[in-house]
C-alpha positions as CSV (number, residue, x, y, z in Angstrom):
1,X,0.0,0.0,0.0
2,X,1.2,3.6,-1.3
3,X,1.2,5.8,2.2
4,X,0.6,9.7,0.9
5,X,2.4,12.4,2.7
6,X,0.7,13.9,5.6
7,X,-0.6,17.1,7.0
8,X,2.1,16.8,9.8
9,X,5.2,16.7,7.9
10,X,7.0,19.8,9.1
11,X,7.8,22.6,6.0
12,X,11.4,23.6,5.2
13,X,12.5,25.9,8.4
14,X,14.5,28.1,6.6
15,X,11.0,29.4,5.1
16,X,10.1,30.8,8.3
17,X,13.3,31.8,9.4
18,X,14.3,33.9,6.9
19,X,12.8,37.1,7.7
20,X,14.1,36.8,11.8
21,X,16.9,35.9,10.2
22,X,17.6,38.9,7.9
23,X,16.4,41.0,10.6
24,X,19.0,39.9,12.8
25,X,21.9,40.0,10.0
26,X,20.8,43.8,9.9
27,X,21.2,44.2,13.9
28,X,24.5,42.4,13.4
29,X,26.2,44.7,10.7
30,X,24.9,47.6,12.1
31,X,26.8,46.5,15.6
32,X,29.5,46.2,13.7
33,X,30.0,49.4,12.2
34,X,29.2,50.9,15.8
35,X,32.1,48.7,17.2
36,X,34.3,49.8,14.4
37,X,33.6,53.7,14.7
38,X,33.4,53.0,19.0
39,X,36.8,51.9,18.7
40,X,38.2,54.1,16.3
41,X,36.8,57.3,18.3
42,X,38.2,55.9,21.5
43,X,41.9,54.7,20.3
44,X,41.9,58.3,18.6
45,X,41.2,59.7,21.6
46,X,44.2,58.0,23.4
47,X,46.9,59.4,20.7
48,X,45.1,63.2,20.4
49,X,45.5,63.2,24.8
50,X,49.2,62.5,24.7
51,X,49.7,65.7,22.7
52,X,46.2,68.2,23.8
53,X,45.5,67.4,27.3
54,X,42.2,67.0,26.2
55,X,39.3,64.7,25.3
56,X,38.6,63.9,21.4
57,X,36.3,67.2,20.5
58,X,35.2,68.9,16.9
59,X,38.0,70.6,16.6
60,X,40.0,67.1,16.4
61,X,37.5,66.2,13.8
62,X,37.7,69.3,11.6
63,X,41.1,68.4,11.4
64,X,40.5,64.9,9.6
65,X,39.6,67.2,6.3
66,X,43.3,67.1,5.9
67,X,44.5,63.8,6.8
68,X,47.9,63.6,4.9
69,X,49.2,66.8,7.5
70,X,48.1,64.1,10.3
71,X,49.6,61.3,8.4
72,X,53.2,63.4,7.8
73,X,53.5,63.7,12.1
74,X,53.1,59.4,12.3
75,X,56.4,57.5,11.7
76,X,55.3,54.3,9.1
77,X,56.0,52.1,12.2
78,X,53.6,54.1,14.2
79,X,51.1,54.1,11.3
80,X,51.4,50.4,10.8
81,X,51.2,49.6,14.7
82,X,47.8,51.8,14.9
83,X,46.5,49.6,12.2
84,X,47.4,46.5,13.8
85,X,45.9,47.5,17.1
86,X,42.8,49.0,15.7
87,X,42.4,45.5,13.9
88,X,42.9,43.4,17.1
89,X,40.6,45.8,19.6
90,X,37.9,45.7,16.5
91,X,38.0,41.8,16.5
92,X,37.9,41.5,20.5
93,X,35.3,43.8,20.8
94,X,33.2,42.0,17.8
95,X,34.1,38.4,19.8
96,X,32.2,40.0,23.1
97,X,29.9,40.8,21.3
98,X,29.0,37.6,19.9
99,X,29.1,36.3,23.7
100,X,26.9,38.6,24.8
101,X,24.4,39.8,22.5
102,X,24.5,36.8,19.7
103,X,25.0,33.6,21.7
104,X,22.2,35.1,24.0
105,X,19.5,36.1,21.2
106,X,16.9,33.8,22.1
107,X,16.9,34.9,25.5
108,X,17.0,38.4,24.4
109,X,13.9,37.5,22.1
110,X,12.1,35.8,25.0
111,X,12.3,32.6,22.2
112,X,12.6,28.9,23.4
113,X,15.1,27.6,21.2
114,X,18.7,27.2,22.3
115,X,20.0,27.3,18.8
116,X,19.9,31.5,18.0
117,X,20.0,31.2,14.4
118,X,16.3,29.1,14.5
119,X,14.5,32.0,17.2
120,X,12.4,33.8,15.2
121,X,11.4,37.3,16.3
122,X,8.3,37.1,18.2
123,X,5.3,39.7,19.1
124,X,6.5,40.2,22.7
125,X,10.0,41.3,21.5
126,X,8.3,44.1,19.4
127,X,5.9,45.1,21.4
128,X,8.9,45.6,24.2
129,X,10.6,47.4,21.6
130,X,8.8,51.0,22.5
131,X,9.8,50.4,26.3
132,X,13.3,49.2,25.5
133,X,13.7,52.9,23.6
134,X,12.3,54.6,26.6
135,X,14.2,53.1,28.8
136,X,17.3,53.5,26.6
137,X,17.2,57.1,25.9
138,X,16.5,57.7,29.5
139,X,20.1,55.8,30.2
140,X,21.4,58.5,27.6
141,X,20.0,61.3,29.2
142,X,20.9,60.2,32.7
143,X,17.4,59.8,34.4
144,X,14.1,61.9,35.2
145,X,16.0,64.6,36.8
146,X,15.5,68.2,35.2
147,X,19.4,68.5,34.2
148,X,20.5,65.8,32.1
149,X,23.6,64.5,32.7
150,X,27.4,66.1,31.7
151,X,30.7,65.7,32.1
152,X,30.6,66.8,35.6
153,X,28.4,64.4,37.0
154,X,32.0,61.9,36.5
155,X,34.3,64.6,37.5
156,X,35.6,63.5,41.1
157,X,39.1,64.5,41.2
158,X,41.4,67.1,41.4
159,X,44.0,65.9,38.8
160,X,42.1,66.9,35.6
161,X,43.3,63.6,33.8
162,X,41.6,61.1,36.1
163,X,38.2,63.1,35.5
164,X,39.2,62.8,31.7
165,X,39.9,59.1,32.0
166,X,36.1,58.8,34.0
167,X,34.3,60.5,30.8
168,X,32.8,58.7,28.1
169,X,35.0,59.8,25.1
170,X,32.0,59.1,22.4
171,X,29.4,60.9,24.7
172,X,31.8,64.0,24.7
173,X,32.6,64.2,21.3
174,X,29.0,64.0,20.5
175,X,28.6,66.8,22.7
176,X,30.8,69.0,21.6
177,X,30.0,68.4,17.8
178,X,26.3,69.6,18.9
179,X,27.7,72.6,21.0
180,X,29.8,73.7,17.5
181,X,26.1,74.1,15.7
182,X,25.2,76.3,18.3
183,X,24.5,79.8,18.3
184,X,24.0,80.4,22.0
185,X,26.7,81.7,24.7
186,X,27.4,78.5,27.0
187,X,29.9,80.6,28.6
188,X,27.5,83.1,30.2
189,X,28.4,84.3,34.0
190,X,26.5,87.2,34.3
191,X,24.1,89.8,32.4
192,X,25.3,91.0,29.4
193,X,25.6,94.6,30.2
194,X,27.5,93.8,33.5
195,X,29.7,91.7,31.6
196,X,30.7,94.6,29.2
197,X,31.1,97.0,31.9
198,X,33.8,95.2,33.6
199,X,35.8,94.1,30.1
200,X,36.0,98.1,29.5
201,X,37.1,99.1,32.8
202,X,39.6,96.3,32.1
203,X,40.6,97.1,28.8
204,X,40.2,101.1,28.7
205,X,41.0,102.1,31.9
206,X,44.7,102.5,31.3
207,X,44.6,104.2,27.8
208,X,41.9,106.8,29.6
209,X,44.7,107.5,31.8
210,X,47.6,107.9,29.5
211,X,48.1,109.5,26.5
212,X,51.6,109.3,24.7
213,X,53.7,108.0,22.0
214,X,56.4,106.4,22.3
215,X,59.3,107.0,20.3
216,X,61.5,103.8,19.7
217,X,64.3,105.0,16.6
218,X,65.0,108.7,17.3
219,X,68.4,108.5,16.2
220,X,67.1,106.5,13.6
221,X,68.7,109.0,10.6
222,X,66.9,106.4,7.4
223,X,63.3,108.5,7.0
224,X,61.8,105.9,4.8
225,X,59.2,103.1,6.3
226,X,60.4,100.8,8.3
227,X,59.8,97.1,6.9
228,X,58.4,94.8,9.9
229,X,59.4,90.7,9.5
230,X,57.6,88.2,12.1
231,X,59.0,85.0,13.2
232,X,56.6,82.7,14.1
233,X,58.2,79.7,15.7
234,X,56.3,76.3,16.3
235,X,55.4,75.4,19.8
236,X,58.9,77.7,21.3
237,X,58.0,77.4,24.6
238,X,59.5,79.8,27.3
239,X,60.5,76.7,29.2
240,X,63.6,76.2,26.6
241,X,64.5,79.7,26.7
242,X,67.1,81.2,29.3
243,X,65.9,84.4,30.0
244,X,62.5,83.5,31.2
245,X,63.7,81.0,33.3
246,X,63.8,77.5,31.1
247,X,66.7,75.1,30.2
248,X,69.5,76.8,30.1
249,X,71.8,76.7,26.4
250,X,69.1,75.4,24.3
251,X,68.7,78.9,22.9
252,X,71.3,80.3,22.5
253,X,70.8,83.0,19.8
254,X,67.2,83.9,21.2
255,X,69.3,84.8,24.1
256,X,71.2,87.2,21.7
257,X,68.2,89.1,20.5
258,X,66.8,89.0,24.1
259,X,70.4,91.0,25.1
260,X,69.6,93.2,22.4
261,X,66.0,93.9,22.3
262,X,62.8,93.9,24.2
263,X,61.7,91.1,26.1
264,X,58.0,90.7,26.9
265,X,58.9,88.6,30.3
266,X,55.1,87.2,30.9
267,X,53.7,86.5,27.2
268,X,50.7,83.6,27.2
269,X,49.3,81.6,24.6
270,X,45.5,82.0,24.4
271,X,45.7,78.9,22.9
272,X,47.0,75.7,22.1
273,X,46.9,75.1,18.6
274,X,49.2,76.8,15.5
275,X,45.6,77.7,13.7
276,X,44.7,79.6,16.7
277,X,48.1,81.0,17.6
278,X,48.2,82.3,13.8
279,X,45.3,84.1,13.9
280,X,46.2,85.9,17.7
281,X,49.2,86.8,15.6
282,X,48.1,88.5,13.2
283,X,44.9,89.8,13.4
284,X,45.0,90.4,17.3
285,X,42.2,87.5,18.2
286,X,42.3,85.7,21.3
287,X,41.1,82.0,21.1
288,X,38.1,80.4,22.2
289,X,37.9,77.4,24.4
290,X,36.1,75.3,22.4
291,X,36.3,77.0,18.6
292,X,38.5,77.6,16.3
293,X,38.1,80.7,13.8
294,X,39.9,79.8,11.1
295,X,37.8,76.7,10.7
296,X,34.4,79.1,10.3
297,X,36.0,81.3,7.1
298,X,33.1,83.7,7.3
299,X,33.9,84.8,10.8
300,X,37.5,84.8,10.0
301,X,37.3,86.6,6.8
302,X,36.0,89.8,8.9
303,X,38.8,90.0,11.1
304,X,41.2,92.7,10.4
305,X,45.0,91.7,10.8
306,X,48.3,93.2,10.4
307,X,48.8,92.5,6.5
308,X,45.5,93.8,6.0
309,X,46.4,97.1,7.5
310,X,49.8,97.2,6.2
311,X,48.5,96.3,2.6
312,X,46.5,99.3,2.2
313,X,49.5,101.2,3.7
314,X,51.2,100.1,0.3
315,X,53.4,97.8,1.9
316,X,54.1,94.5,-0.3
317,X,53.2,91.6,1.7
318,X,54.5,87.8,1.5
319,X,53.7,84.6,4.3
320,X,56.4,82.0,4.0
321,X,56.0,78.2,5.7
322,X,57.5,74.8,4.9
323,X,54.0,72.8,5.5
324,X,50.7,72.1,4.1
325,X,48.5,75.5,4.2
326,X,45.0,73.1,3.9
327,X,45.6,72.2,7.1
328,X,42.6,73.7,9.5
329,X,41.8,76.2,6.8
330,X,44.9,78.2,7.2
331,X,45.7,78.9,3.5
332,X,41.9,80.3,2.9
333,X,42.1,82.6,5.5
334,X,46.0,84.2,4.3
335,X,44.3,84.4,1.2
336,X,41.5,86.9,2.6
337,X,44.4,88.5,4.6
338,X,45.7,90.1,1.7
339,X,49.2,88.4,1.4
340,X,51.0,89.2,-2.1
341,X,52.8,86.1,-1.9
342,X,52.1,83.0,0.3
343,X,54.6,79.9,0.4
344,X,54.6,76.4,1.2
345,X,55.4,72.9,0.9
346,X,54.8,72.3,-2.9
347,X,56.5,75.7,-3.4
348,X,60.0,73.6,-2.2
349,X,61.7,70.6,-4.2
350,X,60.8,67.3,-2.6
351,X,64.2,66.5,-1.6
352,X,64.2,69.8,0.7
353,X,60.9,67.8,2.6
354,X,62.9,66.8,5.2
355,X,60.7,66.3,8.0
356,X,57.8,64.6,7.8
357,X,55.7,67.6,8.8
358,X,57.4,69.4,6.0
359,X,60.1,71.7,4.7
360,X,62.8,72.0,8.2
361,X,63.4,75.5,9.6
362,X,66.7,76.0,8.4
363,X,65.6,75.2,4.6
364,X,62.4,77.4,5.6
365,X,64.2,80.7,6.5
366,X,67.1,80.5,3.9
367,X,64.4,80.6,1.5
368,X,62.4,83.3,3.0
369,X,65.7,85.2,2.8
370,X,66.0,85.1,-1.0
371,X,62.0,85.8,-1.0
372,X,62.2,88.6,0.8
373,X,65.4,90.0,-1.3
374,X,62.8,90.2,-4.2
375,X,60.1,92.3,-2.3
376,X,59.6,95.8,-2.8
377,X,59.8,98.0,0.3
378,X,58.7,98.4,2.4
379,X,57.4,95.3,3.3
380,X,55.9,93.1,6.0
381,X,56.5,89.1,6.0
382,X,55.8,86.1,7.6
383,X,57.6,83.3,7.9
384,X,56.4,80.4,10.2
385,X,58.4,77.6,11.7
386,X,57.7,73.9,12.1
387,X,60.3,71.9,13.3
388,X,59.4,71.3,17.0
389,X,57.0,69.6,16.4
390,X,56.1,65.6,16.8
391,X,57.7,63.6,15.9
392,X,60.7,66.1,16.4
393,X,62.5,64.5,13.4
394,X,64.9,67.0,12.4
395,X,68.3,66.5,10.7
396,X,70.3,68.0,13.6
397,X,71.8,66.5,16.8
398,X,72.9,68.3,19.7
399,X,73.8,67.7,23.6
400,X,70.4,66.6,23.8
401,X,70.0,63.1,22.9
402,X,68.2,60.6,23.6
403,X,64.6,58.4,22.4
404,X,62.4,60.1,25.7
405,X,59.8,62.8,24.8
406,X,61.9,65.7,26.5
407,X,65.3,64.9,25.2
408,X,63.8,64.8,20.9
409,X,61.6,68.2,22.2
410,X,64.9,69.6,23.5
411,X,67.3,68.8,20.1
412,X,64.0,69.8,18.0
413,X,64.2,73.3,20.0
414,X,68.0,73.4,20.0
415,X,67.9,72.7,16.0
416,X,65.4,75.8,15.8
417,X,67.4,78.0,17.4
418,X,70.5,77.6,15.2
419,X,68.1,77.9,12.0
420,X,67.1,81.6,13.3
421,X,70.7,82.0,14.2
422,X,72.0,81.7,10.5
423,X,68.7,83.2,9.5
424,X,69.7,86.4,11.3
425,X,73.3,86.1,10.1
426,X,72.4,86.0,6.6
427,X,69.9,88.7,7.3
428,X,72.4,90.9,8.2
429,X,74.1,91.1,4.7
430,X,70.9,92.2,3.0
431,X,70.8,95.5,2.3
432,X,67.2,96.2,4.1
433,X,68.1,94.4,7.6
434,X,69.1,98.3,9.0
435,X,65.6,99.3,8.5
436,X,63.7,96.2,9.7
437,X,61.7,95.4,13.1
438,X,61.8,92.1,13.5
439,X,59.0,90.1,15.9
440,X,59.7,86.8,17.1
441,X,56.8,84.9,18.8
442,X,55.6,81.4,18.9
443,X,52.8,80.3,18.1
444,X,51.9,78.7,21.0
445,X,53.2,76.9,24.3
446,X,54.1,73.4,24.8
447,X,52.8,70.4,27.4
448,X,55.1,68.5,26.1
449,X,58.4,69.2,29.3
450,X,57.4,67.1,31.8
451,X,53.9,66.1,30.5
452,X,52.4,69.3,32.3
453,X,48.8,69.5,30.6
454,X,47.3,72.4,28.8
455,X,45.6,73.9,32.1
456,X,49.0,74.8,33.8
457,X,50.0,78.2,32.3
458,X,53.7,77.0,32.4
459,X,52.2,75.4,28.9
460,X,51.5,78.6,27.8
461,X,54.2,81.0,28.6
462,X,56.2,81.8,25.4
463,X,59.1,84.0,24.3
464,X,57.7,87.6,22.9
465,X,60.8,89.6,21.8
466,X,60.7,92.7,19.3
467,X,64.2,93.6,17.9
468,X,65.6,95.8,15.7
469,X,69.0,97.4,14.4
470,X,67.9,100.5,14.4
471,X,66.5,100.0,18.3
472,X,67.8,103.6,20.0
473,X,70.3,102.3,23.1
474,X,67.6,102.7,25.3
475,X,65.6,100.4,24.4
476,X,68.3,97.7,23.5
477,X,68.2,94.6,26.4
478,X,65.2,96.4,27.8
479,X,62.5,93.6,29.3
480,X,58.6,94.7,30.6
481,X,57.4,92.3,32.9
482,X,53.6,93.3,31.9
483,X,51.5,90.4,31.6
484,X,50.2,90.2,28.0
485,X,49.0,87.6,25.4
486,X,49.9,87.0,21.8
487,X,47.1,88.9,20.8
488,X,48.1,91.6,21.7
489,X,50.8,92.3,19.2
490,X,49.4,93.6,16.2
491,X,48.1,97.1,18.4
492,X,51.4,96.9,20.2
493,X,54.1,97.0,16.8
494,X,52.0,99.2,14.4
495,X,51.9,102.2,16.4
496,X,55.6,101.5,16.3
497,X,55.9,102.2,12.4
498,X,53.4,105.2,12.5
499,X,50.5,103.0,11.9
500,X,47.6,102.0,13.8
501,X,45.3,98.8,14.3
502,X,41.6,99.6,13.8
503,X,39.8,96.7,15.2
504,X,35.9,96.3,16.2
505,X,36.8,93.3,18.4
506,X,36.2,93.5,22.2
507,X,38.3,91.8,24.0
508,X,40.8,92.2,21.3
509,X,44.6,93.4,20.9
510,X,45.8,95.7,23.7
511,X,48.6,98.6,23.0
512,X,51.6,97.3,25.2
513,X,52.9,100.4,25.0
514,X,49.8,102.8,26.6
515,X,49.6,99.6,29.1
516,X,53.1,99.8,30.8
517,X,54.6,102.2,32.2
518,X,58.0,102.8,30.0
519,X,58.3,106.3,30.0
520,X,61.0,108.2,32.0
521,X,59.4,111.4,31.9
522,X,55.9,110.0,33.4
523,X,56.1,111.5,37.0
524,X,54.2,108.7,39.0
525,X,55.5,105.4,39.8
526,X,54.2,102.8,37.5
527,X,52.0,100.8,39.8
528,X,50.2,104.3,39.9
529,X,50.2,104.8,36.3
530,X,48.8,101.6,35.0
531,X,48.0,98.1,36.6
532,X,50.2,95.3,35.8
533,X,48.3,93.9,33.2
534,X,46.7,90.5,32.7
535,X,47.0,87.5,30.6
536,X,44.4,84.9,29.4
537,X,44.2,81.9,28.0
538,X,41.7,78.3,27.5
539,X,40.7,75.3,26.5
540,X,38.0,73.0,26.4
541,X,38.5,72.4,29.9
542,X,38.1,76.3,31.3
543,X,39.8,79.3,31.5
544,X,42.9,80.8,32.6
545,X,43.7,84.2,33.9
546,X,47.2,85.6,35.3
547,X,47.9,89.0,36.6
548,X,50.3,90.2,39.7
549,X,48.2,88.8,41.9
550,X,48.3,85.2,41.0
551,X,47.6,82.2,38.2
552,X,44.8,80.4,38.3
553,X,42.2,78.2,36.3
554,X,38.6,77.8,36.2
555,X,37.3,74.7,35.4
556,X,33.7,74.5,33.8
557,X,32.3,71.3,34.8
558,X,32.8,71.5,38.4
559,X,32.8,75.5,38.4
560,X,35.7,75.7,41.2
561,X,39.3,77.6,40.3
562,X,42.6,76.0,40.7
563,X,45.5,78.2,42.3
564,X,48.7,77.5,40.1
565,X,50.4,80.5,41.9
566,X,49.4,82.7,44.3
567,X,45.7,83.8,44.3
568,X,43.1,85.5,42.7
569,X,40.8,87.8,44.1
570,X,37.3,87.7,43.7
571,X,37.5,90.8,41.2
572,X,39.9,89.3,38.8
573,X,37.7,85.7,39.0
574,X,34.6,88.2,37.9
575,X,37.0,89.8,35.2
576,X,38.3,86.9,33.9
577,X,34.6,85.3,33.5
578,X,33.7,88.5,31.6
579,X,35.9,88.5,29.5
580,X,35.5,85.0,28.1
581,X,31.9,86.0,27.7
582,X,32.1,89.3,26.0
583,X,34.7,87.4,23.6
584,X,32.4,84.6,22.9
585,X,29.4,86.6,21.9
586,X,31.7,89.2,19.9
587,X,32.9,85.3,18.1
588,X,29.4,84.3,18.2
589,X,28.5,87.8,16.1
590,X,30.4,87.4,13.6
């Protein structure tokens, strides 16, 4: 007898299946990606501390638009070590995963199979899903409270890097990519009218008081314009120079120009980066803790700056620099400051690429030389350094050697003294070097002696020093211990040349010279003329403020100051916090 197939005889499973199962190849690859990008932002994050002292933010990610000037700092044993790691923590991080999540789906699914591939997705699974997203994005958010939760909710230390280590990196740089779209003050202390008030008595007060000019090259017999050249050196912290108290014989020729110039003993960095050290520079803004300018070209194409001014003064104008100028948007915005002639790496044979960031100091400043030979005077130019920076791999060894972090910083800085040295020897031939100021400034401070972090304001104390031949004898080896910032430069030379710096910025660029008390035919003593001055600088951490009363640093998660030195009263606490406001809505205007 024939026996027919009966109604019991179970259908293929992989027709029922197949839908769970796409469904849960979806979940899968989407988990994947997340891994991959989780673990990419993290490692980052690692490798950006060592060198900011800060947290992945957007700034680190506008940055990625120019990968090859990141790639250039990496040795191709540290690129090939970064891939190898990212692979292995990728693949660990995908096998947990699969414990966790994969082998447990059919619990997760409230199924009853114990083989995950055969649990289809049932109706209680989706009809959790609602209270599973609830419940999620009140995890995110940090409960029912009316704040949700912030970096400070972590922060339990007073060593800024433990809090760092207790923050969720992704969270943070999530945050701070939603802060950048923002047009809204998060760094408001006080009314806006209050806040103004106290940034003009700080700012105005001493030019209401004093009304001068200073004369600097009386004896000066040349009538025509003076050219101005500015030096701006890569991360030239004071800490390697001898006059303001760092390692002694690294700079050696600095020390020469320091014997016969001014020295501004208590210069600060307002920031951390070169794009933000450029643009205090030259057009006389202070940095923001969290922004960048340059990266935002039409707020940056409105500030005024010294080639601006200069250009229309019919001065010819020339930027040089041995590096990539598409880095953080810097080329855009030299081009909107008017320079006649900019230089940089592809400008330069590939054989004189010989650091990885680029063209090497000594190379850089030769060339400038026979550049600036060609300009018509008078002239103002720009040449900007890069050899200290990582990976410190210049062709140059000197009584510093050695594979630690301080010893390569310490050649690097040695190897860009000597490349100003013969730059100011060669300099000296030239038939324009008697009627040239010359500014030398770095760009910004270094962490990098003795791993200090980016809130101590030894980070940010650099080397100011205006020189000229044609300096009267007074003024030759004379130093001003105001306290000042980078910034303030382009107010303090021009008046120096017969020219002024019209800005509508406030804060902006201070006149050194109506500031400090210089004069020897002012009949008060100084302290009664002026008041000492102030410095300010920040980060995505908080602020810092110095004056003669102290250092210190406000930090705003936990909204408490740190004492580096001394202390502040509760006046410059309310002065520094106005300031950072009236700065960030003047940025925030723009």
């Amino acid at each position: 007898m024939v026996q027919h197939p009966t109604s019991n005889v179970q259908r293929p499973a992989s027709n029922i299946q197949r839908p769970a199962s796409s469904v849960q190849h979806l979940i899968s690859g989407f988990n994947f990606l997340l891994i991959s990008a989780l673990v990419f932002v993290f490692g980052a994050n690692v490798f950006i501390y060592e060198e900011w002292h800060t947290l992945l933010n957007n700034r680190a990610v506008e940055y990625l638009s120019t990968p090859r000037a990141l790639l250039d700092s990496m040795s191709l044993g540290f690129k090939i070590g970064a891939v190898l790691l990212y692979i292995g923590a990728v693949w660990l991080m995908w096998e947990v995963y699969e414990y966790v999540v994969i082998r447990q789906w059919s619990f997760l699914s409230l199924g009853h199979s114990s083989n995950p591939a055969n649990d289809p997705i049932t109706r209680w699974s989706l009809l959790l899903l609602p209270l599973w997203l609830v419940v999620l994005a009140l995890m995110i958010r940090g409960g029912l409270g009316v704040m949700p939760i912030n970096e400070s909710a972590v922060y339990y230390s007073q060593n800024p890097f433990d809090n760092h280590a207790a923050t969720n990196t992704a969270w943070h740089l999530a945050h701070s990519q939603m802060e950048v779209r923002s047009t809204t003050n998060h760094f408001r202390f006080m009314s806006k009218e209050v806040a103004h008030q106290e940034v003009d008595k700080l700012l105005n007060g001493a030019a209401r008081a004093i009304n001068f000019q200073t004369q600097f090259f009386q004896t000066r017999q040349d009538t025509t314009p003076l050219n101005v050249v500015f030096l701006i050196m890569e991360s030239h912290t004071a800490q390697v120079v001898d006059a303001l108290g760092g390692e002694p014989g690294v700079c050696p020729h600095l020390s020469r120009l320091i014997r016969e110039g001014i020295l501004f003993e208590n210069c600060y960095g307002s920031g951390y980066r070169t794009d933000q050290g450029l643009v205090s520079v030259l057009a006389g803004y202070p940095a923001q803790p969290d922004q960048s300018i340059v990266l935002l070209s039409d707020k940056a194409a409105k500030l005024n700056s010294v080639p601006k001014t200069l250009r229309d003064q019919g001065y010819s104008t020339a930027f040089f620099y041995g590096g990539e100028l598409t880095f953080a948007n810097i080329g855009v915005w030299l081009s909107d400051q008017r320079f006649n002639k900019i230089l940089s790496e592809k400008d330069f044979a590939k054989s004189e690429k010989t650091q990885r960031w680029g063209v090497d100091d000594h190379l850089l400043l030769q060339r400038s030389l026979l550049e600036i030979n060609q300009l018509k005077p008078p002239f103002f130019a720009t040449a900007m350094t890069l050899s200290l920076h990582p990976p410190y791999d210049v062709p140059y060894k000197s009584q510093w050697q050695g594979d630690d972090n301080r010893s390569r910083f310490l050649n690097s800085a040695a190897f860009a003294d000597w490349a100003i040295g013969e730059f100011f020897k060669s300099a000296e031939q030239q038939p324009w070097y008697k009627n040239t100021l010359f500014v030398l400034v770095a760009d910004h401070g270094s962490a990098s002696i003795g791993d200090i972090g980016q809130d101590n304001p030894k980070a940010r104390h650099l080397p100011l020093i205006f020189f000229s031949p044609a300096f009267d004898n007074l003024w030759k080896g004379k130093r001003l211990d105001i306290f000042c910032n980078h910034h303030d430069i382009a107010a303090t030379v021009l008046p120096m040349i017969g020219q002024k710096f019209e800005e509508k910025n406030q804060p902006g660029s201070r006149d050194l010279w109506l500031w400090n008390g210089i004069l020897n035919d002012s009949p008060l003593p100084a302290r009664q003329r002026f008041h000492n001055g102030f410095a300010y600088y920040a980060n995505e951490n908080g602020i810092g403020w110095i004056n003669d009363q102290g250092k210190g640093f406000y930090t705003f998660t936990d909204k408490t100051w740190h004492m580096w030195e001394g202390r502040l009263d509760s006046t410059s606490q309310q002065n520094a916090k106005a300031y950072l406001q009236v700065l960030y809505d003047d940025f925030l205007a723009k």
